[in-house]
N, C-alpha and C positions, 0 to 999 in steps of 0.2 A: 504494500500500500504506500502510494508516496506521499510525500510528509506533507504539500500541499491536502489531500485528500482527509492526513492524519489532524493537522491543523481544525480544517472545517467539522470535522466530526468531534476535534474534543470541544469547541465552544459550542456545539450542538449539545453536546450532551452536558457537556459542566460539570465534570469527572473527578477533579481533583478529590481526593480522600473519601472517594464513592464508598457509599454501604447504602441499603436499601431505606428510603425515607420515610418517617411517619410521617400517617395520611395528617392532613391541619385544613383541607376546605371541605368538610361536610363530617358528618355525627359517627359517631364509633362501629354501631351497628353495619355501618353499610360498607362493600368492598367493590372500588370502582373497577370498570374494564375497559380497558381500550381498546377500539375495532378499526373500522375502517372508513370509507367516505359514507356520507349519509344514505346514498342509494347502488350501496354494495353489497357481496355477499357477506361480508363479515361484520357490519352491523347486526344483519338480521339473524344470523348465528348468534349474537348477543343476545338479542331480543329473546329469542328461542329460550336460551339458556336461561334467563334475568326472570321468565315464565313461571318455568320447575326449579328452580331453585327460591321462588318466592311462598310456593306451598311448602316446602321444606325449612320456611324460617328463615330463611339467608336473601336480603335485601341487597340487591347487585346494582350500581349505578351506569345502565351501560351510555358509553360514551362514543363521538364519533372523533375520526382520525384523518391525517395525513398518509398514513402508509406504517409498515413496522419500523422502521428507524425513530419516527416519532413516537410509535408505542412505546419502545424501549426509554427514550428520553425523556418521557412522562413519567414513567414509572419508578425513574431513578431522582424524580423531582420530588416537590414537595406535597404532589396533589393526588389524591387518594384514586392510585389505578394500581393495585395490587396485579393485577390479571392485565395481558393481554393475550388477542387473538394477531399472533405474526405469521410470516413466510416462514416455514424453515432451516433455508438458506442463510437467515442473518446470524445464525450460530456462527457459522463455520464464517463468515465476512466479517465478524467481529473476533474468533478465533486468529484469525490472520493476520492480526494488526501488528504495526511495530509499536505499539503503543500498550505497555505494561497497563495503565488503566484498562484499557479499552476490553483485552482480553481478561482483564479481572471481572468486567463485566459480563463475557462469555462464562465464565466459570460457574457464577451462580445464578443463571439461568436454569429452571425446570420445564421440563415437559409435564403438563398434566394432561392431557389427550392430544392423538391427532385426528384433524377432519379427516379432509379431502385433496387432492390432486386437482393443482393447476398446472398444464401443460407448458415446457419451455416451446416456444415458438422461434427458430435463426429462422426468417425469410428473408432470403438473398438471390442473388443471380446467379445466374447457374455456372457462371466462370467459380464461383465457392464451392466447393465439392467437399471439404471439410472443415472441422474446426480449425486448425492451425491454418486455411486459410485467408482465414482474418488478418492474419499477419501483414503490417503493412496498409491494413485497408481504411476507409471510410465507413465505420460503424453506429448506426442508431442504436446508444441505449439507452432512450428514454429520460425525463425528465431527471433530476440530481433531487436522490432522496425517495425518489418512487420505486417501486417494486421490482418494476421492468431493469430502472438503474442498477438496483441492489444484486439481481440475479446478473445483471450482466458485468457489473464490475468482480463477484464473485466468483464467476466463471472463468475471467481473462486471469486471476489472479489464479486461480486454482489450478491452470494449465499452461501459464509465463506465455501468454500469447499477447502481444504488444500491439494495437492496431496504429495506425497514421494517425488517426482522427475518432475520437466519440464524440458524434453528433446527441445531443442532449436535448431532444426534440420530443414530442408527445405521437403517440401513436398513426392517427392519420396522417399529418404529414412525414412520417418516416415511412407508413409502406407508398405511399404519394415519391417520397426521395428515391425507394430502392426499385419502383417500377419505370421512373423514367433516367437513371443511371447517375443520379446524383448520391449517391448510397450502394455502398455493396452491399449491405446488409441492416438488419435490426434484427431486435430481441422483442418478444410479446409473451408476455407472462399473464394466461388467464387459462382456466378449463374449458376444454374445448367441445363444442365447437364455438368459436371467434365470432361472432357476426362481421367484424372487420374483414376477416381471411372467406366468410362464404360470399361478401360482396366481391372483391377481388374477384371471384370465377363468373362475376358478370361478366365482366370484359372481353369472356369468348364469343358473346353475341353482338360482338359492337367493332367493328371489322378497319377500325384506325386506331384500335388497341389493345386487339388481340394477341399482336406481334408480340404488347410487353409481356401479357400471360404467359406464353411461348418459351420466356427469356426467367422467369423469377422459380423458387420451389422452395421448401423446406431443406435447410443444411442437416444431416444427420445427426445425432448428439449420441453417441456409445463408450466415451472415453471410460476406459476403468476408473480414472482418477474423479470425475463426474458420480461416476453409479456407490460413491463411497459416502456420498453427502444428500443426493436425489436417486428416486425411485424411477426405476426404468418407463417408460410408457411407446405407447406408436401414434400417427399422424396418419390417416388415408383417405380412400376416398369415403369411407363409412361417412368421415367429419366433414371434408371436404369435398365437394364432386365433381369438381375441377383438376384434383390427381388421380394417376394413375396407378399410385402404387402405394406400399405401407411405408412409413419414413421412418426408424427406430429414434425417442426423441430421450429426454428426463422430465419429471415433475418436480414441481417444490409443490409440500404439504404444507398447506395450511392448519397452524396448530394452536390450542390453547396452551398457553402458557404464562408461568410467574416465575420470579427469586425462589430461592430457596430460604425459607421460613422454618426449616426445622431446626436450624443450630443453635441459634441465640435465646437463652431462657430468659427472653424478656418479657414483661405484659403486653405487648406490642405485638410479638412474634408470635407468642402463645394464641394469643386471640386470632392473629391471622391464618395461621396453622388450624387451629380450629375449623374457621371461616372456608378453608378447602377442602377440609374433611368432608365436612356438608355436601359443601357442593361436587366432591366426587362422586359421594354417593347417591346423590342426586339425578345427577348424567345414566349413572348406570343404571338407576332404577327405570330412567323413564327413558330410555333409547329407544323404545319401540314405539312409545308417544310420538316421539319426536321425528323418527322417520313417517310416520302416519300424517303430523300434523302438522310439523315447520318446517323449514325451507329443502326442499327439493335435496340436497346434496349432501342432508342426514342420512338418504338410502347410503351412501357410499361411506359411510365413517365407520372404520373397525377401531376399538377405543384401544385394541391390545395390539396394533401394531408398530412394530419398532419404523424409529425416525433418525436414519441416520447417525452423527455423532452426537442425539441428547440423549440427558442423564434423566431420567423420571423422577418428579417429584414427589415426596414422600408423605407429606401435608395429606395431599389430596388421598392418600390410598393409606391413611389412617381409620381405624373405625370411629364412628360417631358418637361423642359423650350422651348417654340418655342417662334418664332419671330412675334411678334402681340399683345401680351399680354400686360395686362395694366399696367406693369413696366415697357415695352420697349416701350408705348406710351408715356408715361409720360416721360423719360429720352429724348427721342425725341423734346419731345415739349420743356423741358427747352435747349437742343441748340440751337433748331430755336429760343429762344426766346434772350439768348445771344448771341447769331450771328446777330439777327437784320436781319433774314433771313424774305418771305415772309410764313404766315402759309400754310400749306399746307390743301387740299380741300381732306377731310376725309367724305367718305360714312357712311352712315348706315347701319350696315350688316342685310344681308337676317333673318327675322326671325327661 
């Protein structure tokens, strides 16, 4: 990562002697989450979640976003976002950093589920044949700070592939750059299918710009060093039907995720660790609600599968403190005993 790139990220984040911050704008009870932009998928996974975990006791404040870099930069603020929904990607992109912070920050980072699979998208000209051909080139990756960014600066770093140029442009006008040859390429980071990429295959019926159809395609994505951080996927004509063939590509997972709240025996930390507990068990109870009843892309989430290089949080896959337990008997029995109260006629529970 170079040190310009290091720069802008650490007064993004405002690092110095980082540790995870108590919440100070809103009441104790509630634990905020960060998602996404207001008419995205990952608000309404908030939504969803903020639902079933509201019958379960646990008041969730959900929140909308810029993307995961600002999830993470909220959350290491002052302002009550314990949770957020990120890329999976930004592990390993904060992993990487030459900045001792930064990857302090990776560190205690959890997984507490993952969704779903958004599709990497290289749409380039067919002079690209591979990844390493980037090399050298004229690259769209997306606005600075957006998702599409984050995957594609994660990607160049992760395979030392150096382009001429990152064009930092937003999606339409980047596949706009890469079909009239101002662009070798760009990166689109969404689950597929794109409505962006099924327009593209207009252009077969429209015979002063078919040619460029003729000329662009999906770049392959299979590096081993990729398939170690993203989950494999493919690209064809199923999604598209304007190709003619399957294209092997990677996905980043979109996952729930917070800090790590289980080391520090604070009132802070305890309370929050609590506050995941719930709400793991929560999730798991009503998965089947939830594929039935909220957003479309709950059919696709396995809550137990592995996500790359993250660590699972422990919070969440705690059991749930209820009322009966032999803390809260025992707490019982010493006021009866200094009250001078009578004991009370305790059964024996059912085998």
């Amino acid at each position: 990562m170079n040190r310009l790139l290091i720069g802008s990220l650490m007064l993004l984040f405002n690092l110095a002697g980082w540790t995870p911050a108590m919440a100070v704008d809103t009441n104790d009870q509630a634990i905020g989450m960060v998602t996404g932009s207001k008419t995205g998928t990952y608000i309404q996974f908030g939504n969803d979640i903020a639902g079933i975990a509201k019958a379960a006791g646990l008041n969730i404040l959900v929140k909308d976003s810029q993307g995961s870099i600002d999830n993470i930069r909220r959350m290491s603020s002052k302002e009550n976002a314990a949770l957020g929904i990120v890329q999976s990607d930004v592990l390993g992109f904060l992993n990487r950093s030459e900045s001792p912070e930064m990857r302090q920050v990776a560190g205690r980072l959890r997984l507490i589920f993952p969704f779903y699979n958004e599709e990497v998208h290289l749409f380039a000209n067919k002079s690209i044949q591979s990844f390493s051909d980037l090399q050298g080139k004229r690259v769209v990756v997306g606005e600075e700070g957006s998702g599409n960014w984050l995957t594609a600066i994660n990607l160049l770093q992760l395979t030392g592939i150096k382009p001429a140029e990152l064009l930092k442009i937003a999606p339409l006008p980047g596949v706009t750059a890469v079909l009239k040859g101002e662009a070798d390429a760009m990166f689109y980071v969404a689950g597929k299918p794109v409505s962006l990429f099924t327009k593209v295959g207009n252009l077969i019926n429209k015979p002063e710009f078919a040619a460029m159809l003729a000329n662009v395609h999906f770049v392959p994505l299979d590096d081993p060093k990729m398939l170690r951080e993203y989950a494999s996927a493919q690209i064809g004509p199923t999604d598209y039907e304007w190709l003619d063939s399957e294209t092997p590509t990677i996905a980043v997972k979109a996952v729930l995720m917070s800090f790590d709240f289980s080391g520090k025996q604070s009132a802070y930390f305890a309370q929050r660790c609590q506050q995941l507990a719930t709400l793991g068990h929560a999730i798991r109870a009503n998965l089947d609600s939830l594929r039935q009843t909220g957003h479309p892309k709950w059919k696709e989430v396995n809550l137990d599968e592995k996500v790359g290089i993250w660590s699972l949080d422990h919070c969440s896959r705690n059991p749930v403190k209820r009322g009966g337990s032999k803390v809260d008997l025992t707490r019982e029995l010493e006021k009866i005993l200094l009250n001078q109260q009578e004991w009370p006629q305790f059964t024996t529970p059912a085998a």
